[in-house]
N, C-alpha and C positions, 0 to 999 in steps of 0.2 A: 609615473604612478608607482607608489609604494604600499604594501599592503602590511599591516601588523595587528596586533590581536587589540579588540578593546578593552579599554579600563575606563575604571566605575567613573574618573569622570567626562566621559562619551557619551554616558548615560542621557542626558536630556538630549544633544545633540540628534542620537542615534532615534531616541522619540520621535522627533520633529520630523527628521529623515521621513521615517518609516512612515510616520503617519501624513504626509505629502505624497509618498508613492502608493500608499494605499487605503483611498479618501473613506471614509463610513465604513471601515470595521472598529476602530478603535481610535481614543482619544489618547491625547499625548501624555495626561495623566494616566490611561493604564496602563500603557506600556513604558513608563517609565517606571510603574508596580512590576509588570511582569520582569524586569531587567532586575530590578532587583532583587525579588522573590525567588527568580527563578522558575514559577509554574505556568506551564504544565512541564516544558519538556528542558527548560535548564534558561539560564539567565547573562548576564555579561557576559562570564564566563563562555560562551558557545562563539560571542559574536566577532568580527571582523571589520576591518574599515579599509576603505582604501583612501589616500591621502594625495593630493598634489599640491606642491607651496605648502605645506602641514596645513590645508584644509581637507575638511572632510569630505569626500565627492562625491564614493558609493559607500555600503555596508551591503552585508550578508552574515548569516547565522550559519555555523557546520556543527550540526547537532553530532552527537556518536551515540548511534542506534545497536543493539542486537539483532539482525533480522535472520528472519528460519525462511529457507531456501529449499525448498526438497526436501524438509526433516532438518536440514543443515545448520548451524549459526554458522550466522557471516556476520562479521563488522561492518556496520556500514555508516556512512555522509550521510546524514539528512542536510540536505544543503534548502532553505527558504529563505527568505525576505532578499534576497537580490535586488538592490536599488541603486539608481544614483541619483543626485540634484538634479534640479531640474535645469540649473545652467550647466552642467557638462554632459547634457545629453546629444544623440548623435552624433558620436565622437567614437563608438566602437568599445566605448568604461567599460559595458555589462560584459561583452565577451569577453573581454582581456580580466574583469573580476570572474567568470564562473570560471576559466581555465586557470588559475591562483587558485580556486577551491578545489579542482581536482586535483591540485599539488600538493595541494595539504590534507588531501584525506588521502591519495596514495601512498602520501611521506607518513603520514598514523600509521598504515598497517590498514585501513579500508580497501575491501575486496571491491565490493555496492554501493551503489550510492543511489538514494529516489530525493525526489523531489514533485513539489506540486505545483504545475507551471504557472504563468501568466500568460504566457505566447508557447502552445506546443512548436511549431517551427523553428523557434529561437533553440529551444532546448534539444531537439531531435539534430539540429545541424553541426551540437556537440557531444554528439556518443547514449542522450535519453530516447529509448524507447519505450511507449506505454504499456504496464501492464497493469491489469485487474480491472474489474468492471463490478457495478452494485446495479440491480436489476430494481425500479422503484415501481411499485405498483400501491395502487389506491381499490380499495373494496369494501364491502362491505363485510363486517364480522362475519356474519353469518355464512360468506363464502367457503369457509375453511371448516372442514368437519371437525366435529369434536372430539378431537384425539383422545384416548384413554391415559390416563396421569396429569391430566391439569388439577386435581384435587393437592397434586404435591407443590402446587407453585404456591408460594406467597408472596406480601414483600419484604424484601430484603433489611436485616437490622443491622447496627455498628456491628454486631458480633459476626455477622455474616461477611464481612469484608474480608478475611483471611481466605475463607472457603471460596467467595468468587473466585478472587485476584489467581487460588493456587488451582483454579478450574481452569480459567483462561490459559495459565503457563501450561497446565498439562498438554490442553488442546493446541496452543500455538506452537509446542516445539517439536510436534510432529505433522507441521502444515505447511504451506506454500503460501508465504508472505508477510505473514504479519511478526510485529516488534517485539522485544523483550520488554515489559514496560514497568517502568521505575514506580516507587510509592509517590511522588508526585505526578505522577503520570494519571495513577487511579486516583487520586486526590480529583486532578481538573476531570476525569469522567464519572466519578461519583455525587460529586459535589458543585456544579454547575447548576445553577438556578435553573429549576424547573425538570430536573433528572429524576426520575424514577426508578429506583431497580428492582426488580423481582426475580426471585432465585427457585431452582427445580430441587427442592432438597429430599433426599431418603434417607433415613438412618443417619438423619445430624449431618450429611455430606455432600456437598453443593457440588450436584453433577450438571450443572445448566445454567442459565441468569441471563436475563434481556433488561435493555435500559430504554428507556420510555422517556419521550416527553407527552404530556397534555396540551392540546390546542385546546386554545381562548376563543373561539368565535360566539359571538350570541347568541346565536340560533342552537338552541342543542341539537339540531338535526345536522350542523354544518359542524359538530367540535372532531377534531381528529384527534386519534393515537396513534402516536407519531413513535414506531419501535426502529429507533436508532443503531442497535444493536441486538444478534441473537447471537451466541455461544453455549454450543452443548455436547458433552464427551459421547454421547451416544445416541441412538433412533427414540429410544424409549425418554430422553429426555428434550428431545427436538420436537417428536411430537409431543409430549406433554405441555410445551411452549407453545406450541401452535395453539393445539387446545384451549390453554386460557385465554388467549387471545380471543378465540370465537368464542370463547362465552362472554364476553364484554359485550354483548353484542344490545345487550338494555341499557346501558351506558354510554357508547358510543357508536355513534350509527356510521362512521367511515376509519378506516385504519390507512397509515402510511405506514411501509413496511420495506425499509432499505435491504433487500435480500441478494445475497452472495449468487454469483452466475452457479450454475449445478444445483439451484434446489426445488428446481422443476414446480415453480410455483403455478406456471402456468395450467398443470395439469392438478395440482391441490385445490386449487381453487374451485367450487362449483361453476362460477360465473366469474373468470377474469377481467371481463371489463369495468372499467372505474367507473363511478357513481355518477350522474348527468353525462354520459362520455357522447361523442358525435363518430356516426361513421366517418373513418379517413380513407376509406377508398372501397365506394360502394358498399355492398356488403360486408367489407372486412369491417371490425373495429380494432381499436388499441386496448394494449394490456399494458407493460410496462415502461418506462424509459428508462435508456440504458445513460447510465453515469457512468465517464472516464477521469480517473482523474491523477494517479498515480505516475510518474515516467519513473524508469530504470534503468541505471547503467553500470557496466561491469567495469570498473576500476584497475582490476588488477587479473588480468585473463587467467593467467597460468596460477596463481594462487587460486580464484574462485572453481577452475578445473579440478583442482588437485583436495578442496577440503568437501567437496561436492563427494556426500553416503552413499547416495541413492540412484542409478543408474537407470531411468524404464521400468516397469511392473514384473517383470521378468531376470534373472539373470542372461544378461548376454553371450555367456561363454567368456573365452578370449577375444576378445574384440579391440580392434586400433583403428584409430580414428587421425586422421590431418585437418586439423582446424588453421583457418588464418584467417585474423578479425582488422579490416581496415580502419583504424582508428587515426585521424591527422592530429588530435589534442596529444593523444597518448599514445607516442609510435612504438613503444617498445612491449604492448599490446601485442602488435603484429605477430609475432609468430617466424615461420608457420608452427604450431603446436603438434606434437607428437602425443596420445594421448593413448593409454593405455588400461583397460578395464577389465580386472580380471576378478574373483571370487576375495581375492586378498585387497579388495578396494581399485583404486586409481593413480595411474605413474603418471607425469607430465614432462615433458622432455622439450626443449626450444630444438629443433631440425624435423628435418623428413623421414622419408621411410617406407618401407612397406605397410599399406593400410587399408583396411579392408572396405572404406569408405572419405571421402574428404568432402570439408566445406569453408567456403571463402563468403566472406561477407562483411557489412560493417557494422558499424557499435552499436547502434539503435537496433539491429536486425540482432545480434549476436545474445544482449540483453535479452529479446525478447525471447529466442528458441532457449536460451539458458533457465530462463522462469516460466517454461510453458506455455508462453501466449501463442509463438508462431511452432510449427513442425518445421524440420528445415528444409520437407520438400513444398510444404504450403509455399514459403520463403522464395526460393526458386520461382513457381510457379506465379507468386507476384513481383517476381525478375527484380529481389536483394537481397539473392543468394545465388551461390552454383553451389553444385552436390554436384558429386560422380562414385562410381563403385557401387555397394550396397545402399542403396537410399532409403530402404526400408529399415535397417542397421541402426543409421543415424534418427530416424523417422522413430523409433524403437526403445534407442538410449536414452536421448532428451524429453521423450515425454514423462509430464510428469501426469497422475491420475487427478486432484485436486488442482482448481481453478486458481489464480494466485487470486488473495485478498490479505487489505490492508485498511482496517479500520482508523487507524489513527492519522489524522490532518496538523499539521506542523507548517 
């Protein structure tokens, strides 16, 4: 198997492909548009093939993302469409093609890399662990009080597209998770049949913006609004988001509401449970479903240590750390890391040493204590990790205060 980059004419090939491994999202004519176009997130240019006999067998897309990590930019793989035909399946292609894509985003200069699986097991057994979660609750407007500033939302005009887009960057590059994202990028979420957007404006300046779709059902008692997205620099315009929201409530008698883990909807809400809901366990009822969908993997250990701001909510002192991450795709991962945090930032050094806490573990686990999902005595404690030393140290440095999230699907 050989792997090289595609050219424009794979184009239809690479359609067909894609659209046989992934039956009813898209026809072969529009991804044969999107390849050429390029939108949302980039075009031929990104993709990849892999060839046996100069036939085509699998493909895959290696996006290059910006992602903020702790405050931090990191370069990262968006690695998606991983395919192959369907006659050289069960043959081991897909393995042997995602481990070529982590070749070629460690040989970029990729720290990161995510991706959105089709088989979590397949991807966790190569170095992805999950992070981020979206919390989906259904309610009724009226649940959510009427926060003080919904009088500042309207919807959003052409002219308001700079003030969104430079709301969002503000917020996302001091977050945990989400992309730097390109003017086609806001093109495909502005501009998608049936999007909405509404902005939290004061003084000419777009401190806030949610993107809506409208459910079509016939019943107006069954139409949902469907808020896709909420983004806002501060409380006074989070709630004022809210706010209009629950005054829709003569309009639309159900809302869907994709919310970030930490926004404590459960407690905003008067009445969390969703509209016709059934108890699911006696007395108890349901509130939200939780969506996973995001994996994450650390590319390049000793670089993502070393460009990595933000230590813990605290400064740690002088604190040294022995990290070693089992990696089998990417053994030069391994370590052991010497890892040094001091007021003048972060050292990284490949050996040992004296350290005032250490932790072994592997890619999936390592990913995730790296972006906040796991602590790395929680880690331990679900036995895929040891700690020893200061475990409250380590437990300390790696947390980060905000949940990871990552709006964008690629």
């Amino acid at each position: 198997m050989t792997v090289r980059r595609a050219e424009r004419g794979d184009i239809r090939a690479l359609a067909e492909l894609w659209t046989h491994a992934f039956p009813g999202e898209r026809t072969v004519a529009e991804r044969v548009r999107q390849l050429e176009v390029g939108i949302p997130y980039g075009g031929i240019e990104t993709a990849w093939v892999a060839e046996e006999d100069r036939r085509i067998t699998g493909a895959f897309k290696a996006y290059r993302f910006t992602e903020y990590i702790a405050g931090t930019a990191l370069p990262m793989l968006g690695l998606a469409a991983v395919a192959v035909t369907g006659s050289a399946r069960r043959r081991g292609l897909g393995r042997r093609i995602v481990q070529e894509a982590l070749r070629i985003g460690r040989d970029r200069g990729d720290v990161i890399s995510v991706l959105y699986p089709f088989r979590p097991a397949f991807y966790h057994a190569l170095g992805w662990g999950f992070a981020g979660e979206l919390h989906v609750y259904r309610f009724r407007p009226e649940a959510l009080p009427e926060y003080e500033g919904h009088e500042h939302v309207r919807p959003a005009t052409p002219q308001d597209r700079a003030g969104l887009t430079a709301c969002y960057a503000r917020v996302a590059r001091n977050a945990n998770g989400p992309i730097r994202r390109s003017a086609d990028a806001w093109t495909h979420h502005l501009e998608s049949p049936g999007v909405q957007a509404y902005v939290y404006a004061t003084d000419d300046e777009v401190r806030g913006y949610l993107l809506a779709r409208y459910g079509r059902a016939r019943s107006p008692d069954r139409r949902v609004l469907y808020i896709r997205e909420l983004i806002a620099e501060d409380d006074g315009a989070y709630r004022g988001l809210l706010g209009w929201i629950s005054r829709q409530r003569d309009q639309w008698r159900r809302v869907r509401y994709d919310a970030r883990r930490g926004e404590h909807m459960t407690v905003r809400l008067a009445d969390p449970r969703p509209p016709d809901f059934h108890p699911s366990r006696a007395l108890w009822f349901p509130t939200a479903t939780a969506l996973r969908g995001p994996m994450l993997r650390v590319l390049d250990v000793q670089a993502a240590l070393a460009a990595r701001k933000t230590w813990g909510t605290e400064p740690p002192g002088e604190a040294t750390l022995e990290i070693e991450v089992r990696d089998e795709q990417l053994p030069e991962n391994r370590g052991p890391w010497h890892l040094t945090i001091g007021e003048d930032g972060a050292r990284v050094r490949r050996g040992g040493g004296h350290a005032h806490g250490r932790l072994i573990t592997d890619a999936p686990t390592f990913a995730q204590i790296y972006a906040g999902e796991l602590s790395p005595s929680a880690a331990a404690w679900l036995g895929r990790a040891e700690v020893s030393g200061e475990v409250r140290l380590l437990d300390r440095v790696f947390h980060i205060p905000e949940p990871f999230w990552l709006l964008d699907e690629f």
